[in-house]
LUMLUMKOL-84685 format. One record per residue: residue number from 1; z, y, x of N, C-alpha, C in turn. Coordinates in pm, 1 decimal. Each point is the difference from the previous one (the first is absolute). Layout:
<atoms>
ATOM, seq, n_c3, n_c2, n_c1, ca_c3, ca_c2, ca_c1, c_c3, c_c2, c_c1
ATOM, NUM, Z, Y, X, Z, Y, X, Z, Y, X
...
</atoms>
This chain:
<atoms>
ATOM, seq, n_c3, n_c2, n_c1, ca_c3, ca_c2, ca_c1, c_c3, c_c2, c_c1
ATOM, 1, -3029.7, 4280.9, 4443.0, 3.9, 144.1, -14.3, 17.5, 40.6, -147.0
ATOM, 2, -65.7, -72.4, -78.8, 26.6, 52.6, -161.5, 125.0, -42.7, -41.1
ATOM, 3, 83.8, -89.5, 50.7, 123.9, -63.2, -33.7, 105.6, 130.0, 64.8
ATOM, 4, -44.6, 41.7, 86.2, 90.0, 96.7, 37.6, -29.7, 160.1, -105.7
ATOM, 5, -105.3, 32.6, -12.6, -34.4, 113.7, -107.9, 69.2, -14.5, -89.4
ATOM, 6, -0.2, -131.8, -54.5, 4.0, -54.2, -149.0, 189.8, -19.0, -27.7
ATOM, 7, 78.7, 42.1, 107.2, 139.1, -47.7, 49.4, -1.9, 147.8, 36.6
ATOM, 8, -61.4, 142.0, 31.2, 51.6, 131.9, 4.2, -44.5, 29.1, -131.6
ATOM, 9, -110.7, -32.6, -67.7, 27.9, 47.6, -123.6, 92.4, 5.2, -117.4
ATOM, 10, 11.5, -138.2, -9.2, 149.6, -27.1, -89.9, 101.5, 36.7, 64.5
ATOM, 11, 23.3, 22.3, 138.1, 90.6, 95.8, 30.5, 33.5, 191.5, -39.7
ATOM, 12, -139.3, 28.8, 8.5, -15.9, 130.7, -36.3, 24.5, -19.7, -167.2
ATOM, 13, -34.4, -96.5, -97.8, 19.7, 4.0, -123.8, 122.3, 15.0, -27.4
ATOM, 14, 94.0, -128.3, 71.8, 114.6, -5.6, -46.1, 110.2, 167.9, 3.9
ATOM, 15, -51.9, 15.9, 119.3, 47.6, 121.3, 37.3, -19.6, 84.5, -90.6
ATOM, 16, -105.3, 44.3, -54.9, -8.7, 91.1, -54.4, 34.4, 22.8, -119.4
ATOM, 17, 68.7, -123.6, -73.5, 31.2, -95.1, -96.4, 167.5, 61.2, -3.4
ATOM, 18, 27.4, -3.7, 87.4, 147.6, -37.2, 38.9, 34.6, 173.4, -31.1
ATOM, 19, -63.0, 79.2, 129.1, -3.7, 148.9, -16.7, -35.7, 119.1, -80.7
ATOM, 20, -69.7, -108.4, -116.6, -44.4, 115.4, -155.8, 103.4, 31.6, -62.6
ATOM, 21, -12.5, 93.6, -51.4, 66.9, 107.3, -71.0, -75.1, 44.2, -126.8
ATOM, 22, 52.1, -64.7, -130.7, -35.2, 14.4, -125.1, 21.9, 156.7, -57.3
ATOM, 23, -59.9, 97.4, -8.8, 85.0, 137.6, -75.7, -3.4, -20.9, -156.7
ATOM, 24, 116.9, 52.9, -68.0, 6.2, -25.8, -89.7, 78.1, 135.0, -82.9
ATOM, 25, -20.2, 28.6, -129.4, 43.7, 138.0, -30.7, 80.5, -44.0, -131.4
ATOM, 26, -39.8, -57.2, -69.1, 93.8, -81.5, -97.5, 138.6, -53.0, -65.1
ATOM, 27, 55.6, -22.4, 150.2, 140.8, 13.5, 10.2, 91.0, 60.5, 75.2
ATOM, 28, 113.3, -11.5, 7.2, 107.9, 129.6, 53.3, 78.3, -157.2, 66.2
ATOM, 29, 73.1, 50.0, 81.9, 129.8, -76.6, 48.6, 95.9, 46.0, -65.2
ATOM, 30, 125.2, -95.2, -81.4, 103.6, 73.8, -52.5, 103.0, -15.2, 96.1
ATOM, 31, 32.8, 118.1, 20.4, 96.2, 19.9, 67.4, 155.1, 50.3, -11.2
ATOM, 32, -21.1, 49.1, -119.3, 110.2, 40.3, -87.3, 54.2, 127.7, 27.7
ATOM, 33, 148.1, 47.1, -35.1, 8.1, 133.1, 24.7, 128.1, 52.5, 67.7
ATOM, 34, 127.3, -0.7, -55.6, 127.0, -33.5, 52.7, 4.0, -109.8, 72.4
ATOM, 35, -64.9, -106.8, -71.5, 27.2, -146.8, 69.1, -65.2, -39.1, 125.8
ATOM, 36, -101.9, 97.0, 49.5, -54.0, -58.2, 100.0, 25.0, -76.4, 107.7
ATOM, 37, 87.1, -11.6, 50.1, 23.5, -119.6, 78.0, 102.3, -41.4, -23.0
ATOM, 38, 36.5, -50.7, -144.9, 41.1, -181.6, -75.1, -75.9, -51.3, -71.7
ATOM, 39, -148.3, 49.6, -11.6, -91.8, -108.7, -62.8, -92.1, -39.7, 81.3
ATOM, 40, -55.2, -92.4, -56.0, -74.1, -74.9, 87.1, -189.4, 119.6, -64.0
ATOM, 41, -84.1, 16.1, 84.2, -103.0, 75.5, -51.2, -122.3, -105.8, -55.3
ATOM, 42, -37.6, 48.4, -68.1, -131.7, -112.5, -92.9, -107.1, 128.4, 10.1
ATOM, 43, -106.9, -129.2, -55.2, -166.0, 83.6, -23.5, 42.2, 2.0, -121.4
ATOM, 44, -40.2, 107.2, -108.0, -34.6, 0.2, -80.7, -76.1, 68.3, -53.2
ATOM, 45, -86.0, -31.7, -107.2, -149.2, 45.9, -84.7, 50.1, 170.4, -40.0
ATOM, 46, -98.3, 97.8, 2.5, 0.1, 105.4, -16.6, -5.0, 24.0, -196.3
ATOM, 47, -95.5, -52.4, -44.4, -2.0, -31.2, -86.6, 109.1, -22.2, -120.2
ATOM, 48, 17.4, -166.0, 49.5, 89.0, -63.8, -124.9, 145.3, 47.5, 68.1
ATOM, 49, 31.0, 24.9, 122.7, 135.3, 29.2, 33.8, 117.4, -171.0, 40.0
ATOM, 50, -163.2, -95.2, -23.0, 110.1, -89.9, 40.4, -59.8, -66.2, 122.8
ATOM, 51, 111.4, -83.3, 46.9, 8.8, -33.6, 143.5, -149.8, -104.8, 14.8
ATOM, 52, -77.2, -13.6, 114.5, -149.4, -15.4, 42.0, 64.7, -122.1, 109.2
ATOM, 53, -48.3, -119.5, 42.2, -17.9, -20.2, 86.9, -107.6, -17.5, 101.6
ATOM, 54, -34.1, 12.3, 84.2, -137.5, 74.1, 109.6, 30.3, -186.0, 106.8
ATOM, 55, -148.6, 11.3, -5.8, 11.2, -180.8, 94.4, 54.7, 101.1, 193.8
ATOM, 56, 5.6, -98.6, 39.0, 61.6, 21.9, 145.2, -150.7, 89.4, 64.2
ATOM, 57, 74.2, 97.1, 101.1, -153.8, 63.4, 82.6, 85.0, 176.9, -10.2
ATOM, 58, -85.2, 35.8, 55.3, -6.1, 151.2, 20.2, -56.3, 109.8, -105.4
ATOM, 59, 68.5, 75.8, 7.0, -26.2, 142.0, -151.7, 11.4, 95.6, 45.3
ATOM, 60, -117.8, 137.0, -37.1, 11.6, 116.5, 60.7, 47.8, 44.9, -183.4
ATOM, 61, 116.7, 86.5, 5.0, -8.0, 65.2, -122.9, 23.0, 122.1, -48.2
ATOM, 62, -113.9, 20.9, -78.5, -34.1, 179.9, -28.9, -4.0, -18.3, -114.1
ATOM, 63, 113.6, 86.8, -54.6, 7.5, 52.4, -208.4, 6.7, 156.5, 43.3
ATOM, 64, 46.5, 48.6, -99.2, 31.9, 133.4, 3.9, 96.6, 44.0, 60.7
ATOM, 65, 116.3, -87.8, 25.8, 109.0, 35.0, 11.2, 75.0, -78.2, 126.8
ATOM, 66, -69.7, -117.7, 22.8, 67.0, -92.3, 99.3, -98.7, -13.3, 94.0
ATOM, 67, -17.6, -64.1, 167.2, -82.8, 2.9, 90.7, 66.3, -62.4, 108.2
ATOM, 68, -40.0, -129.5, 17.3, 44.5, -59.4, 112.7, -102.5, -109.2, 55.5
ATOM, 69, 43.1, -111.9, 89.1, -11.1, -102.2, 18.1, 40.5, -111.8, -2.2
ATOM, 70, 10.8, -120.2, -36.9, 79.0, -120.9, -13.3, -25.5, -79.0, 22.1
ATOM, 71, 38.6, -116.6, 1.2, -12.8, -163.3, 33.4, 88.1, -28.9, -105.3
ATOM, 72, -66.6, -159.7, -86.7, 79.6, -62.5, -80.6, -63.5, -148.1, 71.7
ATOM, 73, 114.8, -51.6, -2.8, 28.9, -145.6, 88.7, 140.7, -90.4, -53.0
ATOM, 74, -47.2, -77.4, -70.6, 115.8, -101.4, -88.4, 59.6, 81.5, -91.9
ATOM, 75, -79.2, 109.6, -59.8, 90.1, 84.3, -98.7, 72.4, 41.8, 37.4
ATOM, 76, 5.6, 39.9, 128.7, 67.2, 171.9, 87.0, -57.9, 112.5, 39.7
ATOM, 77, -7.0, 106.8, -80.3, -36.3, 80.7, 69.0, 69.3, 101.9, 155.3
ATOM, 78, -101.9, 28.3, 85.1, -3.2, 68.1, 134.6, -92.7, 92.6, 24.8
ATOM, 79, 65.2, 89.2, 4.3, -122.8, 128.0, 10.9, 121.9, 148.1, -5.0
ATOM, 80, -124.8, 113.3, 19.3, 83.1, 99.8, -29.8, -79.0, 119.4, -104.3
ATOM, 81, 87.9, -10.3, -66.0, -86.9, 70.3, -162.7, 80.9, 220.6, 50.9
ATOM, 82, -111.0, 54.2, -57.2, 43.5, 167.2, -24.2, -30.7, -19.4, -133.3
ATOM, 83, 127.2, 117.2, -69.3, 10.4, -12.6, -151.2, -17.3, 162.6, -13.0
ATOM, 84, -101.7, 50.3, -79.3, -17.2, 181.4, -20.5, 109.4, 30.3, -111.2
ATOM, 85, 113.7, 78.3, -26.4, 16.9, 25.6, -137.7, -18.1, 173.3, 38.3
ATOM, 86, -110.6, 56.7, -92.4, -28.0, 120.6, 11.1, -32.4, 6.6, 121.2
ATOM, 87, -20.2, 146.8, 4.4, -82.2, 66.6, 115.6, 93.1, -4.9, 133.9
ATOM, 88, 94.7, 51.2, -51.8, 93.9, 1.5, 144.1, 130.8, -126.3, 4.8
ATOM, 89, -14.6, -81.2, -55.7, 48.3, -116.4, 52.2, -52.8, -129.9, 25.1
ATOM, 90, 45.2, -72.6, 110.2, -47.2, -142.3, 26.9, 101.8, -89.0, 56.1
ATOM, 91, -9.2, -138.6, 24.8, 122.3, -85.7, 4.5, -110.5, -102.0, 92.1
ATOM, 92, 43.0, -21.6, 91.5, -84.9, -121.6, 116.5, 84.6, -54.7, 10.1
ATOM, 93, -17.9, -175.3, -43.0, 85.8, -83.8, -47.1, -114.8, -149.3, 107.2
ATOM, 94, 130.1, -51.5, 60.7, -49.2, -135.0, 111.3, 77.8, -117.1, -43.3
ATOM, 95, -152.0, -62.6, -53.3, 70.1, -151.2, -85.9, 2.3, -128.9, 93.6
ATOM, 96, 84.0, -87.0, -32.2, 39.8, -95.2, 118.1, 17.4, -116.4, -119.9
ATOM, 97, -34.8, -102.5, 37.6, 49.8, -105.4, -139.7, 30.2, 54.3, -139.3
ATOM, 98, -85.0, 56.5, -56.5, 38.1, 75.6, -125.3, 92.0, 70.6, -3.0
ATOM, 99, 55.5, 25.5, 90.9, 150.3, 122.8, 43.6, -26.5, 103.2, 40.9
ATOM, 100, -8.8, 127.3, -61.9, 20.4, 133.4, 79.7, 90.2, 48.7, 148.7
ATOM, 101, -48.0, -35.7, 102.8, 29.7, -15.5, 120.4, 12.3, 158.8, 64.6
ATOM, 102, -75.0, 90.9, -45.9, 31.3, 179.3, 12.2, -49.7, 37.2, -93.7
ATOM, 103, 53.6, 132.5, -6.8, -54.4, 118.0, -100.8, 17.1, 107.1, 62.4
ATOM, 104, -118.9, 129.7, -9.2, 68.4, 103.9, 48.6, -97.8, 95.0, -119.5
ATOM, 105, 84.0, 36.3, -69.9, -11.9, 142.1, -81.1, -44.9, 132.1, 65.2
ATOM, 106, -141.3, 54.1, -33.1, -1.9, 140.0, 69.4, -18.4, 91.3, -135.9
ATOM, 107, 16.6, 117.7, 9.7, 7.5, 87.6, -102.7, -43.2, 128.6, 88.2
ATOM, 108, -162.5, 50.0, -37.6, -92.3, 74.4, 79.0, 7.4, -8.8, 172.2
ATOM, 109, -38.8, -130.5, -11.8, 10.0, -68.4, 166.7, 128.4, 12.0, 49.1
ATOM, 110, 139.2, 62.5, -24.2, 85.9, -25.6, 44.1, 93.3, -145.9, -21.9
ATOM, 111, 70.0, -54.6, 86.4, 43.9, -98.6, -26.1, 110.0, 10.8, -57.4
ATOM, 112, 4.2, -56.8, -122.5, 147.9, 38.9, -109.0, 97.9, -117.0, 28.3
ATOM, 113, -32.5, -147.1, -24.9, 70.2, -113.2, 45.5, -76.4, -101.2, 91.9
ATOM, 114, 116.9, -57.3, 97.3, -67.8, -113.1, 53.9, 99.0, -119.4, -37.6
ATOM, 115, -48.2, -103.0, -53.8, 30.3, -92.8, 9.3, -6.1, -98.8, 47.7
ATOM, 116, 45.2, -121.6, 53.0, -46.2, -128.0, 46.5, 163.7, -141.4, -9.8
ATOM, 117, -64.4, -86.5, -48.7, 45.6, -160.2, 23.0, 48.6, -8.7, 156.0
ATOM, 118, 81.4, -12.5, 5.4, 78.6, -132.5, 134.5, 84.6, -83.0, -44.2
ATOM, 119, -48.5, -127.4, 4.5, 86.9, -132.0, -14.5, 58.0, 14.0, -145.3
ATOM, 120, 109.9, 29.4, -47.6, 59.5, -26.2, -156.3, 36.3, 165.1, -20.4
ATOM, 121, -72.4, 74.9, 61.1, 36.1, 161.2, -33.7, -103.6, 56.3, -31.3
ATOM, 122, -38.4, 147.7, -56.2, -57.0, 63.6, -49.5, 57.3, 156.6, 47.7
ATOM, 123, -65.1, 55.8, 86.7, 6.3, 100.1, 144.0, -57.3, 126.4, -99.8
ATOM, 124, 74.4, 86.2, 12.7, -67.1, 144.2, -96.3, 39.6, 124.7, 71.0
ATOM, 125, -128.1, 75.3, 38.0, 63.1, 133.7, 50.7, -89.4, 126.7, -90.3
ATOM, 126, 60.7, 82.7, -70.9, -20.0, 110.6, -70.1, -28.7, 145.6, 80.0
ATOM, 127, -130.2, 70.5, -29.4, 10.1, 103.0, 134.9, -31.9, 139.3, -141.7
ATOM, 128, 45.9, 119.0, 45.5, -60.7, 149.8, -73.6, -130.4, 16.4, 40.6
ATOM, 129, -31.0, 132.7, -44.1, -145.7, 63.7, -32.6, 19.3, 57.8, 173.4
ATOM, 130, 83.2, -16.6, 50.0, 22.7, 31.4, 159.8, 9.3, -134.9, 75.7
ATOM, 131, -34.5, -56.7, -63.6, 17.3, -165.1, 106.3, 128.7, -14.9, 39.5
ATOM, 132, 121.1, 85.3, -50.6, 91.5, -65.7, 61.3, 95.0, -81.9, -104.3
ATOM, 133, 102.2, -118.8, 66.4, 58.6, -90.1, -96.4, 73.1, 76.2, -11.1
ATOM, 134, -15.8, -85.4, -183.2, 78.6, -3.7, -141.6, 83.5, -152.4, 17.5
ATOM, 135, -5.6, -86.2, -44.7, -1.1, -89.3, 9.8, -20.1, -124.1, 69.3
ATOM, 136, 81.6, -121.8, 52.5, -45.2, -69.2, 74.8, 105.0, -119.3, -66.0
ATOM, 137, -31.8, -136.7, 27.2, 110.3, -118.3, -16.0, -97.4, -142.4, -11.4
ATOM, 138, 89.7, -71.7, -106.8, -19.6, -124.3, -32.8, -19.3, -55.4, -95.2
ATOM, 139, -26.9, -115.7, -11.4, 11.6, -98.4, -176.5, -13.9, -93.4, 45.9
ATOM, 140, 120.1, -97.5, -53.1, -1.8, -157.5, 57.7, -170.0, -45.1, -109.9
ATOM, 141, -58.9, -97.0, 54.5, -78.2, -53.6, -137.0, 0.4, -122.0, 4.6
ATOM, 142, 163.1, -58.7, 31.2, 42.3, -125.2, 15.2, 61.1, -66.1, -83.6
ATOM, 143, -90.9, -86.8, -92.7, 64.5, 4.5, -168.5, 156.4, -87.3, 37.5
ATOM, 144, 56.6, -45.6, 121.0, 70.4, -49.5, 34.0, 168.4, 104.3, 23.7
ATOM, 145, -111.8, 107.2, 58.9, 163.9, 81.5, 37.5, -25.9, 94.2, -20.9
ATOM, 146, 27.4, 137.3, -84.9, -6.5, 120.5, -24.1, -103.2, 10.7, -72.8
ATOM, 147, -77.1, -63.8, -42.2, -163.8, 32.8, -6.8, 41.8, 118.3, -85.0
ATOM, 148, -120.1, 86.5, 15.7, -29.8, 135.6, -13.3, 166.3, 126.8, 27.1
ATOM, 149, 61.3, -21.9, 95.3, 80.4, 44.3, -4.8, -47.3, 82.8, 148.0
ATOM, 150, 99.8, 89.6, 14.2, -11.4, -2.8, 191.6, 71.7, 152.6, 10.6
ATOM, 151, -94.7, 81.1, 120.3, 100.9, 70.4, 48.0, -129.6, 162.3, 7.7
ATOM, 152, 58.4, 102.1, -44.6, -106.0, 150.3, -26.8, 54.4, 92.0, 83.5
ATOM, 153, -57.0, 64.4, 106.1, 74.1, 110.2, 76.1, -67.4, 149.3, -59.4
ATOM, 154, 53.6, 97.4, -59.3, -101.7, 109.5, 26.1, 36.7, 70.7, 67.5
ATOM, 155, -67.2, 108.3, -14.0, -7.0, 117.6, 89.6, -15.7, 152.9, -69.4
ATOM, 156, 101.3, 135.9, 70.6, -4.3, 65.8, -52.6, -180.9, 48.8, 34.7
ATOM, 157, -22.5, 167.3, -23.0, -154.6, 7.7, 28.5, -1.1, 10.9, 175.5
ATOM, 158, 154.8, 28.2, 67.3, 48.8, 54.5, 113.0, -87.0, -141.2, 120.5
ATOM, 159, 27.0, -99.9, -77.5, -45.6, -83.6, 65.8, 189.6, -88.2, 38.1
ATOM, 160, 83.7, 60.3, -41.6, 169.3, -94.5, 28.2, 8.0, -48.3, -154.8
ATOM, 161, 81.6, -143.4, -10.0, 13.4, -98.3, -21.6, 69.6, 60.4, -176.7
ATOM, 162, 9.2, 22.0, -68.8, 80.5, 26.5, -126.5, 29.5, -118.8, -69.9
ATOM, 163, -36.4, -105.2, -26.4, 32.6, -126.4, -18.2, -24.2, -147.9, -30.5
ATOM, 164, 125.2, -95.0, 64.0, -42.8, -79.2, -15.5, 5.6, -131.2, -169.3
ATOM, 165, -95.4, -99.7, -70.5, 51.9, -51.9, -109.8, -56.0, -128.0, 26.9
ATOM, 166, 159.1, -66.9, 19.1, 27.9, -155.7, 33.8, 0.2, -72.0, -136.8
ATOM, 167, -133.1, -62.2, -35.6, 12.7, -59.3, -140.7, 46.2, -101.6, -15.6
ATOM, 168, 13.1, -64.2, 131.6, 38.4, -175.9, 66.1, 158.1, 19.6, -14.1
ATOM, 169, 52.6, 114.2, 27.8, 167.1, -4.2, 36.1, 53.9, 102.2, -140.9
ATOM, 170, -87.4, 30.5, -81.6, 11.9, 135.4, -118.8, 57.7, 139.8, 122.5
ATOM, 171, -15.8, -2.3, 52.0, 73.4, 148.4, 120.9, -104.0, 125.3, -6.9
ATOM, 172, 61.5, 69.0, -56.4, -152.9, 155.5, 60.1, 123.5, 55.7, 68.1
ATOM, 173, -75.8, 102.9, 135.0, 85.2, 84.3, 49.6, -128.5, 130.5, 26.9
ATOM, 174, 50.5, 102.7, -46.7, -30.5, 99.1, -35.1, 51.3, 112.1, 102.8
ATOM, 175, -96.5, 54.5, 80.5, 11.1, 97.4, 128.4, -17.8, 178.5, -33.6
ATOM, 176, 109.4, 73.8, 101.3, -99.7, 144.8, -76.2, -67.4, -13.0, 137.1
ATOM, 177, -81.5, 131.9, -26.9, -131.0, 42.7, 73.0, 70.1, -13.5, 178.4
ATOM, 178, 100.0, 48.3, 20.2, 94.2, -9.5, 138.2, 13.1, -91.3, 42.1
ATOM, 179, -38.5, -155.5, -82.8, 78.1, -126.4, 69.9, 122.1, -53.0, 3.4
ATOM, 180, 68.4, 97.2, -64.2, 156.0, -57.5, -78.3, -37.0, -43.0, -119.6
ATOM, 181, 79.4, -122.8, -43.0, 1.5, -69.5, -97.1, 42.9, 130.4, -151.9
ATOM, 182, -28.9, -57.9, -105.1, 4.2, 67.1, -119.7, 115.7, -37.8, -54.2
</atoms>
């Protein structure tokens, strides 16, 4: 009977071992700014400004400005961090192998951009202070073929198509408000 106690306890230890969550206020995730999803994201020290490495396990993290959760495991981070800049903006950003895997920009709770990763692309849709699209397209992030190149549709405020800019082929075609070409 004590062999069995003694075999749920180190079970309950390990467990609980496994499922802690360190909080920490100290450092920021860099995530960068234009570049956000072609760099890879790091911990780094609030402080000195330079890059931290954190042993493997779980992180709750609260600064002033950043607030998420994470996992670091072989020096990858996984988690999903909220970034405050000012009062009325925020950026909820979902990390996957140190890769920014979504972003979605709100600007006074409205949703301004959504972004997200599929396979060797980089998915972007742009919305107004009316939620409706501005913007929508692509970006190869295939350092192989196009990388950072791709394809931008906008939109007049009407909600019809005003134009398209093919950075892969150099082509813009430019619409009036009617849907005849320009």
């Amino acid at each position: 009977m004590k062999s069995k106690n003694l075999i749920l306890f180190i079970l309950l230890m390990v467990s609980s071992l496994i499922f802690a969550q360190e909080k920490i206020n100290n450092i920021e995730l860099s995530i960068g700014n234009s570049k956000d999803f072609f760099e890879n994201v790091y911990v780094k020290d609030l402080e000195s400004q330079q890059r931290k490495m954190l042993k493997d396990g779980f992180y709750i993290l609260e600064n002033s400005f950043q607030k998420g959760k994470f996992e670091i495991k072989n020096e990858l981070i996984n988690g999903d961090i909220v970034l405050y800049e000012g009062e009325s903006y925020r950026k909820e950003y979902a990390i996957q192998n140190s890769k920014i895997i979504t972003l979605k920009i709100y600007h006074n709770d409205l949703l301004e951009t959504d972004t997200f990763r599929a396979n060797d692309k980089l998915n972007f849709k742009s919305y107004n202070d009316q939620n409706r699209l501005t913007n929508e397209g692509f970006v190869s992030l295939n350092r192989q073929a196009h990388y950072k190149k791709g394809i931008t549709k906008s939109y007049y405020k009407s909600g019809v198509l005003a134009s398209v800019e093919n950075s892969i082929l150099g082509i813009n075609t430019i619409y009036y408000e009617n849907g005849s070409l320009w």
